[in-house]
Structures are given as structure tokens and as C-alpha cells.
LUMKE-395316 format. One record per residue: residue in three letters; x, y, z of N, C-alpha, C, O in turn. Coordinates in steps of 0.05 Angstrom, whole numbers, padded with zeros to 5 digits, always signed. Each point is the difference from the previous one (the first is absolute). Example, Ala and Ser with C-alpha at 12.3 -4.5 7.8 and 13.67 -1.06 7.14 Angstrom:
BEGIN
ala+00264-00114+00156-00018+00024+00000+00018+00024+00000+00021+00000+00013ser-00028+00021-00027+00016+00024+00001-00015+00022+00014+00010+00022+00004
//
This chain:
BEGIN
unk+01831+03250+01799+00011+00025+00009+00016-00005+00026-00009-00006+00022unk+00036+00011-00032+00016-00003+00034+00011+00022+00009+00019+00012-00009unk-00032-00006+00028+00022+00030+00016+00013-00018+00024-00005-00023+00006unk+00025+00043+00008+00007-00007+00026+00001+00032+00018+00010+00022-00005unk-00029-00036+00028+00006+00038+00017+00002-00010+00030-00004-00022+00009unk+00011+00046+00001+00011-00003+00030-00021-00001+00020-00019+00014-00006unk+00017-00026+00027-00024+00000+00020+00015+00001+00029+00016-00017+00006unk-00021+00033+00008+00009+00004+00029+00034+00005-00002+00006+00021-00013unk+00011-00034+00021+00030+00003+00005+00017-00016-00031+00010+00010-00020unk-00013-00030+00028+00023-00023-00011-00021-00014-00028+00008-00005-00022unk-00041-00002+00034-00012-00017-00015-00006+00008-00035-00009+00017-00016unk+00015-00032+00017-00008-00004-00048-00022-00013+00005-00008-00018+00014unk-00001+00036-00033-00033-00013-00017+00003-00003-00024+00005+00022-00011unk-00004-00045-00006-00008-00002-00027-00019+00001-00005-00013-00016+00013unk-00001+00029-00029-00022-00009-00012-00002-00014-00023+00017+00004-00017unk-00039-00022+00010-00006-00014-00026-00025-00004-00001-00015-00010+00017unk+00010+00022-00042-00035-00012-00007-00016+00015+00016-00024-00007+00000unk+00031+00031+00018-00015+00012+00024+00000-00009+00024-00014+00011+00017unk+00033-00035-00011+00005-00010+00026+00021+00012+00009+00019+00005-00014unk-00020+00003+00042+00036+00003+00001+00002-00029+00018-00017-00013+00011unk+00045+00008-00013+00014-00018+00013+00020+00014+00011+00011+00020-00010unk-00005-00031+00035+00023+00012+00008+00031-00017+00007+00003-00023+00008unk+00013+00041-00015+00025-00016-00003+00013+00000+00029+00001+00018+00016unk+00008-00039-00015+00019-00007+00021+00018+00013+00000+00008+00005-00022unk+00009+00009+00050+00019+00017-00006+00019-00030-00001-00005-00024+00001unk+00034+00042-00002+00023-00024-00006+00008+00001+00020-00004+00022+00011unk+00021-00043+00007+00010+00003+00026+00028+00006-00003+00018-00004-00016unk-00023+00022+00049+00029+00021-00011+00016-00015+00017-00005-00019+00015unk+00033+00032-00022+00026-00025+00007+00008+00015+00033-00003+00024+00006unk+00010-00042+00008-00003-00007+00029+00021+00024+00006+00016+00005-00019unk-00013+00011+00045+00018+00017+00012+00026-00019-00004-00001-00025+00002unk+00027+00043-00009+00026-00015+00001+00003-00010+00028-00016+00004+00018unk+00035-00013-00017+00011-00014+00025+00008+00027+00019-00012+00006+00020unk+00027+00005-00028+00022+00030-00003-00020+00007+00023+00005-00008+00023unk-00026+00022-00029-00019+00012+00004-00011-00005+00024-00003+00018+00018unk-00006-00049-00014-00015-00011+00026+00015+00003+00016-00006+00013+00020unk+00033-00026-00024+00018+00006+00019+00010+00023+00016+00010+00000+00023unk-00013+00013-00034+00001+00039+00008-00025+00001+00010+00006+00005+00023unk-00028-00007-00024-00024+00004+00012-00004-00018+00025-00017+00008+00015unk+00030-00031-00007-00004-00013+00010+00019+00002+00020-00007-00005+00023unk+00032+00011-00029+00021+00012+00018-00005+00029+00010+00013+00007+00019unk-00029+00010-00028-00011+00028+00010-00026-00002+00026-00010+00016+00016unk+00005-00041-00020-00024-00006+00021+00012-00020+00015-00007+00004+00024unk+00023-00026-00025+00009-00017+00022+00026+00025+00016-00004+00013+00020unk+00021-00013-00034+00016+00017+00011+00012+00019+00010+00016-00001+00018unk-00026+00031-00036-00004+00022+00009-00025+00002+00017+00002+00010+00022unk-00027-00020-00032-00018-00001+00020-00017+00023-00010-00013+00015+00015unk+00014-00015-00045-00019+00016-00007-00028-00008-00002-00002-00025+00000unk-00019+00036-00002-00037-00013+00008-00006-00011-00035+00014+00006-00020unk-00031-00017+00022-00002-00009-00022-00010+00018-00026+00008-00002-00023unk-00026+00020+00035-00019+00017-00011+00022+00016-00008-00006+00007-00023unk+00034+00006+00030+00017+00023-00006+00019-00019-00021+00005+00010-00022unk+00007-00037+00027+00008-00001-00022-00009-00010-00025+00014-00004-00020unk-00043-00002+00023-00021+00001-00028-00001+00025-00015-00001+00003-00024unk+00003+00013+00042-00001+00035-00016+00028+00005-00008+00003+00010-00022unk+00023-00015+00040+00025+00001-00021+00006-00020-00027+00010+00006-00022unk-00018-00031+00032+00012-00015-00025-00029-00003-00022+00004-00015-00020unk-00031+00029+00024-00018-00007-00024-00003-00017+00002+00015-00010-00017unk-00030-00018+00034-00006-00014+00002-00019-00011+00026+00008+00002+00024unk-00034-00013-00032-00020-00002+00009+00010-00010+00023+00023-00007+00003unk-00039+00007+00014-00001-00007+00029-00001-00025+00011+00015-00014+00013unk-00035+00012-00022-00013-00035-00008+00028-00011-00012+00014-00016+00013unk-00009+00025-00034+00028-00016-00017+00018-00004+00021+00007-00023+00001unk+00002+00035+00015+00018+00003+00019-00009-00027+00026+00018-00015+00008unk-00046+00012+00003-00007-00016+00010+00004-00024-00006+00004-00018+00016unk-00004+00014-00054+00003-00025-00003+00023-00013+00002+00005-00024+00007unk+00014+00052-00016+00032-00008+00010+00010-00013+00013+00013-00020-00006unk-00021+00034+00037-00005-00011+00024-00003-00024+00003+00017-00018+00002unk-00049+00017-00001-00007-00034-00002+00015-00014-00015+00003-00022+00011unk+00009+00024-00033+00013-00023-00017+00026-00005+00019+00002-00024+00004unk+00015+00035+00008+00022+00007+00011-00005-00022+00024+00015-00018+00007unk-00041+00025+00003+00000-00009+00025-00014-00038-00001-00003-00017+00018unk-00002+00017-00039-00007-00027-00014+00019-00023-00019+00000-00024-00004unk+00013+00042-00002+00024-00019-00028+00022+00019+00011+00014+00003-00020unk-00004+00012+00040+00023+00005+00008+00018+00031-00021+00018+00016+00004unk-00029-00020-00018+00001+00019-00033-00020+00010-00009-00021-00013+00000unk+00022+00041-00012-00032+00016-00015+00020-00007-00029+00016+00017-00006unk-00017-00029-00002+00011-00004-00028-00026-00005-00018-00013-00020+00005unk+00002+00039-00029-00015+00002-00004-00015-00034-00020+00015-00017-00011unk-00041+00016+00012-00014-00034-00005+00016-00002-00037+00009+00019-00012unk-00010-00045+00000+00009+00007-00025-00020-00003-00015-00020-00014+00003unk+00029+00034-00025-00024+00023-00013+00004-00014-00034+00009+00010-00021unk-00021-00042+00029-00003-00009-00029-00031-00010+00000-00016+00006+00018unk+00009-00018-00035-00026-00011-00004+00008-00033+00000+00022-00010-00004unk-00043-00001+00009+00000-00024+00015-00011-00022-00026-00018-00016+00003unk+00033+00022-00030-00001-00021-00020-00002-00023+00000+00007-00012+00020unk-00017-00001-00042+00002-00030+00003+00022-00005-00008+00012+00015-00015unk+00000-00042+00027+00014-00013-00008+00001-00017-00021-00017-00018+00001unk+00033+00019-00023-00001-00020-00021+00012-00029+00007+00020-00008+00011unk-00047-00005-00026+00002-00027+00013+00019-00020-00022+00012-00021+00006unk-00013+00037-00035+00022-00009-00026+00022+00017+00004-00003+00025-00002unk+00029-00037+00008+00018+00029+00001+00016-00017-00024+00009+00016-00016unk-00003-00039+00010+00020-00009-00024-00022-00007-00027-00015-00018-00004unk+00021+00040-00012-00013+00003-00016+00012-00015-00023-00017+00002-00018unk+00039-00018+00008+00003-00016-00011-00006-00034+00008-00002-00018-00016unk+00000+00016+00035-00015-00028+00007-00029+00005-00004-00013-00021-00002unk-00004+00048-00001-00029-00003-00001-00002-00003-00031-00019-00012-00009unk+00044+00023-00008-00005-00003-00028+00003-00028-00006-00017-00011-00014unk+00035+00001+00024+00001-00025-00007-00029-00026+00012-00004-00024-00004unk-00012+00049+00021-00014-00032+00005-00030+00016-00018-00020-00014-00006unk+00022+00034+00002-00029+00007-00013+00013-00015-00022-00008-00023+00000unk+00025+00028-00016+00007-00017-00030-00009-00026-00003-00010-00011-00020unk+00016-00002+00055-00004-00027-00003-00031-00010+00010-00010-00022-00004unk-00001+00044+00018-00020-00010+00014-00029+00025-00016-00021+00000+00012unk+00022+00013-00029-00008+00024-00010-00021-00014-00016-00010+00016-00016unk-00001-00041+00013-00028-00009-00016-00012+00000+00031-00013+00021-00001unk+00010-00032+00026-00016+00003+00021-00001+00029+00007+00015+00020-00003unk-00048-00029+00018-00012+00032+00012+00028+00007+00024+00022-00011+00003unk-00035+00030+00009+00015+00013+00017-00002-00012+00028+00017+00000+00018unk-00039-00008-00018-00006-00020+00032+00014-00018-00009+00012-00007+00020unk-00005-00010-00041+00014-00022+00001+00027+00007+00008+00015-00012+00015unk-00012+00038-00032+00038+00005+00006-00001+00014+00027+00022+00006+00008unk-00042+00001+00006+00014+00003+00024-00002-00016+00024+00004+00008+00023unk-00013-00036-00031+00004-00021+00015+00023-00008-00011+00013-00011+00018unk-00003+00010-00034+00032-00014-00012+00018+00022+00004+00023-00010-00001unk-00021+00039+00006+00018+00009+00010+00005-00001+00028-00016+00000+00019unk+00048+00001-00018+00017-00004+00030-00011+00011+00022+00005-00013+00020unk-00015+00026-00018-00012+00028+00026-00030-00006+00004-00010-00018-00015unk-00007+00031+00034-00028-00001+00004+00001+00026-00016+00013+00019+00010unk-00027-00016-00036-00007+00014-00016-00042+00005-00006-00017-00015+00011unk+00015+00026-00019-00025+00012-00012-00005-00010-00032+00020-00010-00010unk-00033+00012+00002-00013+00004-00033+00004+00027-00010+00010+00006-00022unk-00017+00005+00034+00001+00033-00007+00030+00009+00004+00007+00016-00017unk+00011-00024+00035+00023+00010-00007+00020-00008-00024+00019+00013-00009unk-00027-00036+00002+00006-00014-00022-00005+00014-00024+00018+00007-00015unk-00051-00003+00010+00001+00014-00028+00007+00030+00007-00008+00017-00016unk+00019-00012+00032+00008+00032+00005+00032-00010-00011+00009+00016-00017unk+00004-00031+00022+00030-00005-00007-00002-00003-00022+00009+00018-00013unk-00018-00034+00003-00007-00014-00025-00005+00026-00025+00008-00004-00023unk-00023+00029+00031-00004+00019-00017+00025+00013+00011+00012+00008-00020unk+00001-00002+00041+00023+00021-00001+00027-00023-00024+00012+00009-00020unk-00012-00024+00025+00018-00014-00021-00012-00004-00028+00013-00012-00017unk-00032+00019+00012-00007+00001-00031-00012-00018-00007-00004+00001-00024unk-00009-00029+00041-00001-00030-00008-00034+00008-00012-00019+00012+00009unk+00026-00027-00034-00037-00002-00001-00003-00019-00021+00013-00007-00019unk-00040-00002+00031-00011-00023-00004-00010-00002-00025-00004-00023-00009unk-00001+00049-00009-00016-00007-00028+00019-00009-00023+00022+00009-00004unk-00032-00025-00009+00014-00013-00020+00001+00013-00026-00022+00004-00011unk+00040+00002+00001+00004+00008-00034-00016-00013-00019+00001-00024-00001unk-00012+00032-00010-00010-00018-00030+00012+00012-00019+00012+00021+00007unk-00010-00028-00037+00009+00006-00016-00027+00015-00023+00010+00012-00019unk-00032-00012+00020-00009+00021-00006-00024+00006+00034-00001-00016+00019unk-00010+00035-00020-00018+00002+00020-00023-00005-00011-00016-00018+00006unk+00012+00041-00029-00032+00002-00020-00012-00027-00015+00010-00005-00022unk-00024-00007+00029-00006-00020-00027-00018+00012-00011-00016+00015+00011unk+00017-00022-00043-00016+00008-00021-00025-00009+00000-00003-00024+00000unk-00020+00043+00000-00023-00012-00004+00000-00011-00034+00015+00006-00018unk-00041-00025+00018+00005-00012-00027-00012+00026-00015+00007-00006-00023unk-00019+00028+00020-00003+00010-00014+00030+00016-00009+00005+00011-00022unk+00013-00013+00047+00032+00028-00009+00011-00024-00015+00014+00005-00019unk-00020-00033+00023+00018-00017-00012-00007-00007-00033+00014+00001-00021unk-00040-00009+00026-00013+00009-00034+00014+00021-00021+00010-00005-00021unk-00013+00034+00035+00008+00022-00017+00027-00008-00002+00004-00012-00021unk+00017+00015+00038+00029-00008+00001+00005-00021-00031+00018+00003-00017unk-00039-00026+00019+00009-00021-00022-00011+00008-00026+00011-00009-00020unk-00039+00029+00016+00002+00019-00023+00011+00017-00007+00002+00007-00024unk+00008+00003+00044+00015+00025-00011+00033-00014-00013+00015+00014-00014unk-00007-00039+00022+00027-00014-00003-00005-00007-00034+00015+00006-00019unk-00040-00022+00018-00009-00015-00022-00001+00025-00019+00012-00007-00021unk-00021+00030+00019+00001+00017-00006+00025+00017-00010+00001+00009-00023unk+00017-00006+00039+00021+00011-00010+00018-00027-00021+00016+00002-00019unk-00026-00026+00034+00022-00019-00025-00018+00000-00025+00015-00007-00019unk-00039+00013+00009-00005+00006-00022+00006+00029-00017-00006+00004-00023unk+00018+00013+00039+00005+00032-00008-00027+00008-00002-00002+00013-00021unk-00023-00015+00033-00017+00022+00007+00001+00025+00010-00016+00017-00005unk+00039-00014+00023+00013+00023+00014+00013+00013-00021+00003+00024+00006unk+00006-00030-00030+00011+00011-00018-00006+00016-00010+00009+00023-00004unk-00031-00035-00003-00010+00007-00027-00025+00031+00009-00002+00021-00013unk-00012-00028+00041-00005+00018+00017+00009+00032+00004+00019+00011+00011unk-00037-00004-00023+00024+00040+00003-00025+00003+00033-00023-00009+00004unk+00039+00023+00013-00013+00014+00014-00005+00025+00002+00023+00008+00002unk-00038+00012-00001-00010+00020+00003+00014+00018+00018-00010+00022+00004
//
């Protein structure tokens, strides 16, 4: 059973199973440039208080402090950049990895990541290795073998039809 309901301001609760969990809000995208600058020029220059132009431009007080401080630290309130701090891929030429799993694709993965170019992992290996499709199981040409009893019936029922027993046979 999944609902989702509201708790205090901003916060999500999922619930599942009778637990709620609560959801992370999403982070919201940083004041424009436009903006600080006008706020920041209303308090350095006009000489407005901080508290009056938080109440004209809608914007926290505190926010305005940090302005400040950034200004007075890196010379600029230019807001921090608002990405997430991903990993870096350590395979970026993905036709040289095809060509060496092809060649190197009977050893484990600790082997191939001592023979690849970079300080690599095991684990990032078979993570490449499944985004390119490589896999290790081999085809056979049937999978099932016959037990001797399917194989028995198979050679009566053969022996059987080359005498016309099946023929002669009405079924019901």
C-alpha cells in the first residue's frame, strides 16, 4: 500500500507497508545573478538595512548575509554550482574496451583490471562489461539432455512409426 501525504510545510511522507519514509525535498535552483545584484546594490549603495530589503525583494535575511560573506571572500556572490558531484568515468573510449574484453574476455575481472591502462577496480569492469553487452556464457547447441528414459521412448516411438504402428492406430 503506497500513499504519499504532506507533513509540516515542504516535507513528503511516503508511506509503504505502514512505514512512512520521508522524501527528500529537491534542491531549488539558486537566486539569479539579476537579483543579488539589486539586493546587494540596495544595501552597499543606497544604504538600505538589511532587514528592509529582505522584505522588498522576498528574500531571507540570512540569504542576504551569505551574499555578503561570499562577496567579501571570493570578491563575487555568484551563486556555488548547483550540480552533483558524480563519478568520474574511468572507461571513456569505449571501443578500445571492446576490443580488449574480446581479447582479454576468458579472464576474471581482477585479472583485466590489472591489464587495463588506468588504476581500475574489478567492479568497474564488470559494470562496463554489462553496459556493453559482453557476457561470458557460452552457447550450446542443445541445453536439455535427454534422460535415458526420453531417449528410450524417442527410439520407440521412431521404430514404431517405421513399422506403420501409428497407422494402423485410430485414436479416439
Amino acid at each position: 500500500m503506497v500513499g504519499v501525504h504532506l507533513i509540516a510545510q515542504d516535507r513528503k511522507v511516503r508511506t509503504y507497508n505502514g512505514k512512512d519514509i520521508y522524501i527528500r525535498p529537491k534542491r531549488l535552483a539558486p537566486y539569479s545573478y539579476d537579483l543579488r545584484q539589486k539586493v546587494i546594490n540596495a544595501i552597499e549603495l543606497d544604504g538600505m538595512p538589511k532587514t528592509e530589503a529582505s522584505q522588498v525583494f522576498h528574500v531571507s535575511r540570512n540569504t542576504i548575509n551569505l551574499w555578503l560573506q561570499r562577496k567579501a571572500q571570493t570578491g563575487d556572490f555568484l551563486p556555488k554550482p548547483n550540480h552533483r558531484p558524480g563519478n568520474n568515468h574511468k572507461i571513456t573510449d569505449w571501443h578500445k574496451f571492446k576490443a580488449f574484453a574480446q581479447e582479454h574476455g576468458h579472464k576474471t575481472s581482477a585479472q583485466m583490471a590489472q591489464l587495463w591502462d588506468d588504476d581500475i577496480s574489478p567492479r568497474t569492469i564488470s559494470r562496463t562489461l554489462k553496459k556493453i553487452g559482453f557476457t561470458r556464457k557460452q552457447l550450446t547447441a542443445t541445453k536439455n539432455v535427454m534422460s535415458n528414459s526420453e531417449r528410450s521412448l524417442l527410439l520407440r516411438l521412431n521404430i514404431w512409426s517405421r513399422k506403420g504402428w501409428f497407422t494402423s492406430m485410430k485414436l479416439a
